[in-house]
Structures are given as structure tokens and as C-alpha cells.
N, C-alpha and C positions, 0 to 999 in steps of 0.2 A: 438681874433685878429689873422688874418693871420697871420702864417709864411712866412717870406722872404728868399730865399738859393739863393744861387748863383753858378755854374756850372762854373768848369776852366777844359776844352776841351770837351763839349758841345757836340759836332759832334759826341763822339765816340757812336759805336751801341749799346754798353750797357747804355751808360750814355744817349745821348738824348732820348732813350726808359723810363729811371729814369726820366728825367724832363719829357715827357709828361705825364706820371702816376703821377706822383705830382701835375700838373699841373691841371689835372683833377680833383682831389685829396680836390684842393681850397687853393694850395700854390702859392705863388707870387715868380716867376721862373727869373733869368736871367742866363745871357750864354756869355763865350766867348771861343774862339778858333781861330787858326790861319791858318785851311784849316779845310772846311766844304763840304762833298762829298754826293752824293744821297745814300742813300734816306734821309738820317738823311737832307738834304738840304731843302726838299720838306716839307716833318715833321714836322718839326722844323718851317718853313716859313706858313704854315696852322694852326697853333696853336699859330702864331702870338709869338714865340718863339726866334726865327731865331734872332740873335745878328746882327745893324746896318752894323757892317764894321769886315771884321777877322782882329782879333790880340788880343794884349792883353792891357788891360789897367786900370792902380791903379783907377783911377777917379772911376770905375763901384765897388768897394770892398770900402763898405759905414758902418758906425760903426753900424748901425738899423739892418744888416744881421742875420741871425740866424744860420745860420751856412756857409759854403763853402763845397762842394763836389768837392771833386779832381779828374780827371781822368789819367789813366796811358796815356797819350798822352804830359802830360806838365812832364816839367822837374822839381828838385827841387829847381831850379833859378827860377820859375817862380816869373816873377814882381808879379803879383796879387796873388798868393802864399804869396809872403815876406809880401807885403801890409796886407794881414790876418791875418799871423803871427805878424803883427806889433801892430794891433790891437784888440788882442786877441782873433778874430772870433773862434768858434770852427771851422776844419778842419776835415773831415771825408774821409775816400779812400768809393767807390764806396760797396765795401761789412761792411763796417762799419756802413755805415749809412742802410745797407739792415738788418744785426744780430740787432741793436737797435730796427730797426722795429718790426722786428721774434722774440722777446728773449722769448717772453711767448706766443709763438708758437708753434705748433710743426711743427719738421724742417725736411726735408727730403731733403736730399743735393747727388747729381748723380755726382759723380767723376770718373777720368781716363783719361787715356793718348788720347783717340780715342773712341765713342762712345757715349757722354755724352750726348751732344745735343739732339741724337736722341732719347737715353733713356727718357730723359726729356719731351722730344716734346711727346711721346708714354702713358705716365703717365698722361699729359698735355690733350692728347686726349679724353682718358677714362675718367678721371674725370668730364669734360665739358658734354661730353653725358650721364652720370649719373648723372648729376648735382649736385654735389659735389659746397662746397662751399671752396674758397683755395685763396692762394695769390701763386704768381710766379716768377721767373726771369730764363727764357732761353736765348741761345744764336745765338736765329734763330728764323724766323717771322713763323708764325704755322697760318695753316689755320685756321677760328673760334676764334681767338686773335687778337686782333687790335693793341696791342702791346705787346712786349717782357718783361714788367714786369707789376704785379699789385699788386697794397697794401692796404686791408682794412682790415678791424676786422675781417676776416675768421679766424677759429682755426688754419687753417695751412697751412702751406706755401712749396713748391717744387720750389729745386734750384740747379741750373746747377754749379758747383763746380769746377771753373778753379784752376788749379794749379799756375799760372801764377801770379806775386808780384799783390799785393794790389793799391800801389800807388808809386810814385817817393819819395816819404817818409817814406813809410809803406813797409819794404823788407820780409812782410810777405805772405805767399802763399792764395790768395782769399776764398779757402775750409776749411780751418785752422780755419779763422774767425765765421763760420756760426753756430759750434759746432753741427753735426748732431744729431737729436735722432736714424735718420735710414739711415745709407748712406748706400752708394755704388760706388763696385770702379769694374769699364769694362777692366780695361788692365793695363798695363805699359808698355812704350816703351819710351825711352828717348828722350825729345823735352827741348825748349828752354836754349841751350846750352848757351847761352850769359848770363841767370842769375844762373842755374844748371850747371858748369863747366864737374863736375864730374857722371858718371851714379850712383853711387851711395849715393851722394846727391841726386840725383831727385824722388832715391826711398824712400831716409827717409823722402821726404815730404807726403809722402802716408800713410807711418808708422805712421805720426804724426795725418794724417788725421785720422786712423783709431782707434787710440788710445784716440782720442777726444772724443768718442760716450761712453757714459757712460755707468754703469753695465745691465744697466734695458733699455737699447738701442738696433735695430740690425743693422748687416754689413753683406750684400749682397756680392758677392765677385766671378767675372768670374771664375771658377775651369780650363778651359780651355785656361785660361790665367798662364804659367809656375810661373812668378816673380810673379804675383799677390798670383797663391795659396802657393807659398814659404811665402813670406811676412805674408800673414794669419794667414799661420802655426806657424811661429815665433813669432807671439802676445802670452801676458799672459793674456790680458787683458779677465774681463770676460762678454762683451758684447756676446749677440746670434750673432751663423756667420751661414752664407744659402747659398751655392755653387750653381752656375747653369750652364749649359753647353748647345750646338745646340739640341733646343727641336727636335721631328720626325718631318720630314719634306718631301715632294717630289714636286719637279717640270714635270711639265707637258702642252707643247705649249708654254713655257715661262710663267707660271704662276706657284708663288710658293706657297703652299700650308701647313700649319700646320696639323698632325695628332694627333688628340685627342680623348678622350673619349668621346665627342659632334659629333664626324664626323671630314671630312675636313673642314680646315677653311682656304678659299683663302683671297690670301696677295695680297697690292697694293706695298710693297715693295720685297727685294729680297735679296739674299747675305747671306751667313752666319755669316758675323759681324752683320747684322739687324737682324737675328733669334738670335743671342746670344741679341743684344740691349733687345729685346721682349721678352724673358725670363726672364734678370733681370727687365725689366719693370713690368712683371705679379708678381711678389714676392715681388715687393715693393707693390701694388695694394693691395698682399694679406692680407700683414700688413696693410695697410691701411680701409681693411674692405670689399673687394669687391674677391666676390670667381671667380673662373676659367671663370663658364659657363659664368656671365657678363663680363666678362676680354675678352674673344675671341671674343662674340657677340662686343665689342666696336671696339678691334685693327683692325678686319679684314675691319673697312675705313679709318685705317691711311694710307693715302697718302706718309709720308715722310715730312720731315722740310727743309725749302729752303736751297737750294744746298746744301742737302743731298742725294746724286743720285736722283738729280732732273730729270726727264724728261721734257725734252723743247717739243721735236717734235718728231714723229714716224707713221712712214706709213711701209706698205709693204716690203721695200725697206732701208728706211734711222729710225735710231734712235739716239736721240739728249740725253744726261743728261752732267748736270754739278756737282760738287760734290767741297767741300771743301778743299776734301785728298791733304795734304801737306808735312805731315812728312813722313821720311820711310813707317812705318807700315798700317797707313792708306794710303796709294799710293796701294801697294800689294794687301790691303785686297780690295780693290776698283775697281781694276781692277781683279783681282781674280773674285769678283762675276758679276761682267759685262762677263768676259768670259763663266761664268757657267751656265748666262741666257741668250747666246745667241751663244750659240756651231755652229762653222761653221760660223760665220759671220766674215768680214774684222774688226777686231779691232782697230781703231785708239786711242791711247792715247795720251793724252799732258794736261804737268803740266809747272804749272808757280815757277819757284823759287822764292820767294817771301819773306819771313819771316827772322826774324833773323838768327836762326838756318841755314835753307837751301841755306841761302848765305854766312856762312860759313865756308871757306877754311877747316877747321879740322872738320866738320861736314861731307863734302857731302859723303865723303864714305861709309857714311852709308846709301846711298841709292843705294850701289852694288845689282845689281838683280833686283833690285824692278819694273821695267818694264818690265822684261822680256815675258809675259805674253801676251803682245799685239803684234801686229801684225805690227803695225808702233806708231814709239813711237817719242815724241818730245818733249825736253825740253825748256823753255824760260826765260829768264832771261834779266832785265834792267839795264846795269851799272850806269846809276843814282840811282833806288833805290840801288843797293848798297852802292855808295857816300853817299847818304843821311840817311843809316843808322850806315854810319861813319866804314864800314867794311875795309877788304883790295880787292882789285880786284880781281874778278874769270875769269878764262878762259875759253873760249870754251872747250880748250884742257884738261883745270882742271876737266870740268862736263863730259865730255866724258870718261874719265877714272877714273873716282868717280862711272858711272852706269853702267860701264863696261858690255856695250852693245854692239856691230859691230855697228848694224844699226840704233843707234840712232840718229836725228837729233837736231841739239842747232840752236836757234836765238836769236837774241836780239831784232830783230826789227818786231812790231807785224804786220804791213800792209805788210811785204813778210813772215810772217807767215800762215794770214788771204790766201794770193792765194796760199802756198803750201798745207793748208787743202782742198781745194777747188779741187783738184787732185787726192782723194782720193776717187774716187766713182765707182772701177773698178767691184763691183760685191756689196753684200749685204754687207751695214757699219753700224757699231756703233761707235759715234764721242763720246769719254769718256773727257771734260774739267775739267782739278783737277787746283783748284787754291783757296788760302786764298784773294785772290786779283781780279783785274777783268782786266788782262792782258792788263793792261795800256791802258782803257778804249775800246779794240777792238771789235765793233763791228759787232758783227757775224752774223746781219740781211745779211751781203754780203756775206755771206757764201753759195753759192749758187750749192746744190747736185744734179745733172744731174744721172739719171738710169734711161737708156729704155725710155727715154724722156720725164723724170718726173722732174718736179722742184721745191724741196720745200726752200724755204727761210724761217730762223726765226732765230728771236734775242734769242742767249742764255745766252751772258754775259750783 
């Protein structure tokens, strides 16, 4: 007999990626949520998914369920929540119901504060074109995936290891749950101030992560990350630990290159956080079974995981990426290698404050410096989402002397944002868009870059 589940907030990117791989799968899916946004819109409505009406509602939480999947989107008031609870449904947060799946698996879970995604996505790659057989859940659509998670009988399964709570229930950290046999942790840098108060709370979630992986387990672990190899060093535990650091590398015409003992091996990515990504990617590979020469022969056609310095557009003249960097660290490092492959060019950056954390009054000064690097830099922020993420208000004046920049520029409003980018075409540019969000739906097909009376248009957000 089919199982029946039922989805309470539906929309989000990891969860409607979960219902349609169940759905696949030959589970009988429904869904509710009270804002449903693209792509999870379109998805969701092609797979005949897509919930009547938003909101929420007890009548849909039927005693024949087999379970309830939570997502962090609802609150613990959730009516259709209490209604499950009413009725004994099991309840499961979004990696509970992923480790039930995995438990006699083996688990290979990519943690860290900045980098994981693309670790993941990099691992993701190699394996596909070795045809490796796996199960997955990243947190970004990867070319060659049709969707962001998958769950069959494979031995084993790679998963992208947020740190970030489990469920509005569950004030557990999502990496915690998956119990690695081989994780790996890219960095630390403190995020999600609203549930991590303290920077040293948010390190002992790593601690705890790391301490999960059992004697006959390994932990990968950036060396080039200071807190990360401190943390390391301070385990008793006695799992295998494997340091990795920026393999040899050179750039040349903008093109970056790995130096190995096979030769050069040209990259479609760039930056030295993605040479460090692809390092810890190849050493989890190695555990996994697959040596060097096929490790290089695969990565050198990973492209990159959506808005993961994405490239939208690029001619001559004008080059487009978008990128996800939101927190301090990933801002730097992001702009950092945008500058390094592209020396000499007008640098534009701009990021969206967006997240909890970066709309944070006791936060943003942690993002002193962190643009300094571009050449015009612009920050943007929405005093509704702030309202509606129940914060206190921030000021112009507040973020201006948080990035403690002269020439930074703040808006709020993204249609005279969208023409002050639009001015920026005085010599060779690169437009760097950092956001967790999609700057309040703007537009950017009207982005329109005039050089030497060339005009390219294209949608990047």
C-alpha cells in the first residue's frame, strides 16, 4: 500500500525538492504553505503538487497520514502541526525523515560555515560521470540533477550538512542528525545569530558534529581554516582526520588552472575558496574509491551550482555572476576571487541584506571591511523584510558604519537601484550580485550595459 505524507511548508527548496523525489518515488504527497515562490511554484504545479489555495488548514491532516514532514518555514503554532500532534501522526523535521532513510547507508555529510554546497555539488558531479550509484540532498540545483534530492536503495548517500535548527520543534542542528561515517567541515565563521547567540556556541555545533563520526569513520577538515584546525586539534575522539589546503594552481587569461601530476587541469570555476572546495571534494572521492587521475579527468567540467558564482553573461567587455555570499566571510571570499580573475577590471559589487543574521543590529559589524575590495560597492536592504522577520529597524546610517566603507552606497528601493547599476559601464565591468534572496524580485533583464556601443541585456536574478 502506498504511503501517504503530508508536507507543512511545502514551498521551501529543500522540502519541495523532498516531495518531488517521493513523489517519484510512488508516495501519495500533499502540501501546504502560506507563500509559494518560483521555482518551488512551477515544480510543484508540474507534478500536479502544487497545494489548491496558500495557507494552512486542519481539514488537509487526515488520521490515514503516515507521517507529517515539517519544514523550518512554519512555526510551532502551526494549526496543522497541533492537528498532527492531536492525532498522533508521526512528525518528522526535514533531516529526520532524510537519516531514517540513510541509517544503513553510508553517509557522507559536507559541513561548514561557507563552501558546502559547492563541495557537495563537486562530489555530486564526479560521481554521475562515473556512474556511481548514490542517493543525495544538496542545496542547489546542479546541472545533470533534475532535482535536489534522491532516495533509492544506492549504498550511499552525500549530504550537504546545514548547521542551521532541524524544525520549529526540533532545536537541533540538521548535520547533527545525519551521523556521518565521513564528514567534512570547509570553515567556520559565525552565521545565524538569531539561533547561535554566542560565537562560541556556534562553534561547539561543529565540535558536536565532528565528534558524531565514529572510530572507524573520517573528518576531512580545511587546515587553512584557523577555528576549524584549532577545533580539530582539540578532538580526543579517534576517527581518521585528512587536512587539505589551496592545491597548486595558476591562472592565466582568466582561466584557472590546477597543477598536478597528470598536467594542467583547466577549471570552469575560479577563486581560491573553490580550489580549497575541490580539494576537500577529491579526498572525500578518494575515500570513496575513485583515485586522483579520474577525480581531475571528471571536476575539470564542473561548471559550478546555481548561484555559486554563477556566470549569467560575459562578452568582451561586460561580465555578469550572481553568487549566494551573504554572510561576512563568504562576501570577502567572493569578491576576493572575482578580483583575482579579473585584475584591472571596474569591479561592481552589491549584496542584499537579507537573512536573519544580516539584518541584525548586533550583527552587521561584522561585516567591517568585507567590501572593501570592489571598486563600487552597494548595499540593499528591505525594511519589510526586516518587519516581517520580527527584527528591530536598521538604518542607512546603521549599515554604512557597520562596513565601514566611504564609498559605499545603501538603498532600500530596488527599481532606483536596478538605474544606479545601469551607470556603471565606464570602462571594462564585472557586475558581482551576492544575495540569499532575489532582491525583492528585481529584474535585471533591464539592466541594460552600454560599452563602445555594445548592449548586452540579461536576466540574472
Amino acid at each position: 500500500m502506498k504511503k501517504r505524507l503530508h508536507f507543512i511548508a511545502i514551498g521551501g527548496a529543500a522540502m519541495h525538492n523532498l516531495a518531488l523525489a517521493l513523489h517519484q518515488n510512488g508516495y501519495i504527497i500533499s502540501g501546504s504553505d502560506d507563500e509559494i515562490l518560483e521555482p518551488s511554484l512551477s515544480r510543484l504545479s508540474a507534478a500536479g503538487l502544487l497545494p489548491g489555495k496558500e495557507g494552512w488548514f486542519t481539514e488537509r491532516i487526515t488520521a490515514d497520514l503516515d507521517g507529517v514532514i515539517l519544514g523550518m518555514h512554519a512555526r510551532a503554532d502551526n494549526p496543522e502541526l497541533l492537528r498532527a500532534q492531536q492525532l498522533n501522526i508521526p512528525v518528522f523535521s526535514f533531516p529526520e525523515f532524510l537519516y531514517e532513510h540513510a541509517k544503513n547507508k553510508q553517509r557522507v555529510v559536507i559541513g561548514g560555515s561557507h563552501g558546502k554546497t559547492t563541495i557537495t555539488a563537486m562530489i555530486l558531479h564526479v560521481l554521475r560521470l562515473l556512474n556511481y550509484d548514490f542517493d543525495y540532498m544538496v542545496g542547489a540545483k546542479i546541472d545533470g540533477f533534475d532535482t535536489m534530492v534522491r532516495l533509492s536503495d544506492a549504498p550511499l548517500i552525500i549530504l550537504e550538512g546545514d548547521e542551521y535548527l532541524s524544525s520549529p520543534v526540533d532545536r537541533r542542528p540538521k548535520f547533527h542528525l545525519y551521523k556521518a561515517d565521513i564528514g567534512l567541515i570547509s570553515g567556520i565563521a559565525w552565521d545565524h545569530i538569531n539561533v547561535f547567540p554566542t560565537y562560541e556556541n556556534y562553534i561547539d555545533q561543529f565540535r558536536i558534529f565532528a565528534e558524531c563520526i565514529p572510530a572507524s569513520g573520517t573528518l576531512i577538515y580545511c587546515s587553512a581554516d584557523s577555528e576549524v584546525k584549532k577545533l580539530v586539534n582539540s578532538l580526543t575522539t579517534d576517527s581518521e582526520k585528512i587536512p587539505y589546503d589551496i592545491p597548486a594552481n595558476e591562472i592565466v587569461d582568466g582561466v584557472t588552472s590546477l597543477l598536478t601530476e597528470y598536467g594542467k587541469i583547466p577549471l570552469s570555476v575560479f577563486g581560491d575558496h573553490n580550489l580549497l572546495n575541490m580539494e576537500g571534494a577529491r579526498l572525500v572521492c578518494n575515500k570513496l574509491g575513485i583515485n586522483d587521475h579520474l577525480f581531475y579527468k571528471s571536476i575539470s567540467s564542473f561548471k559550478g551550482a546555481s548561484r555559486r558564482l554563477e556566470l549569467i553573461s560575459k562578452n568582451s567587455d561586460v561580465a555578469v555572476y550572481k553568487d549566494f555570499a551573504h554572510s561576512p566571510s563568504k562576501l570577502k571570499a567572493t569578491i576576493h576571487a572575482v578580483r583575482n580573475q579579473y585584475p584591472g577590471w571596474n569591479l561592481v559589487a552589491c549584496m542584499e541584506l537579507h537573512t536573519f543574521s544580516s539584518l541584525n543590529e548586533n550583527f552587521l559589524e561584522q561585516y567591517s571591511g568585507t567590501m572593501d575590495e570592489s571598486d563600487t560597492a552597494y548595499v540593499y536592504f528591505n525594511p519589510h523584510t526586516v518587519e516581517h522577520k520580527k527584527l528591530k529597524p536598521i538604518s542607512e546610517e546603521m549599515i554604512w558604519k557597520a562596513f565601514n566603507n566611504p564609498g559605499i552606497k545603501i538603498y532600500n528601493n530596488s527599481s532606483e537601484l536596478l538605474k544606479e547599476l545601469s551607470t556603471n559601464t565606464n570602462r571594462k565591468t564585472v557586475f558581482l550580485m551576492m544575495s540569499s534572496g532575489n532582491f525583492d524580485g528585481m529584474n535585471l533583464n533591464d539592466l541594460t550595459v552600454n560599452f563602445e556601443n555594445k548592449k548586452i541585456t540579461k536576466q540574472i536574478l
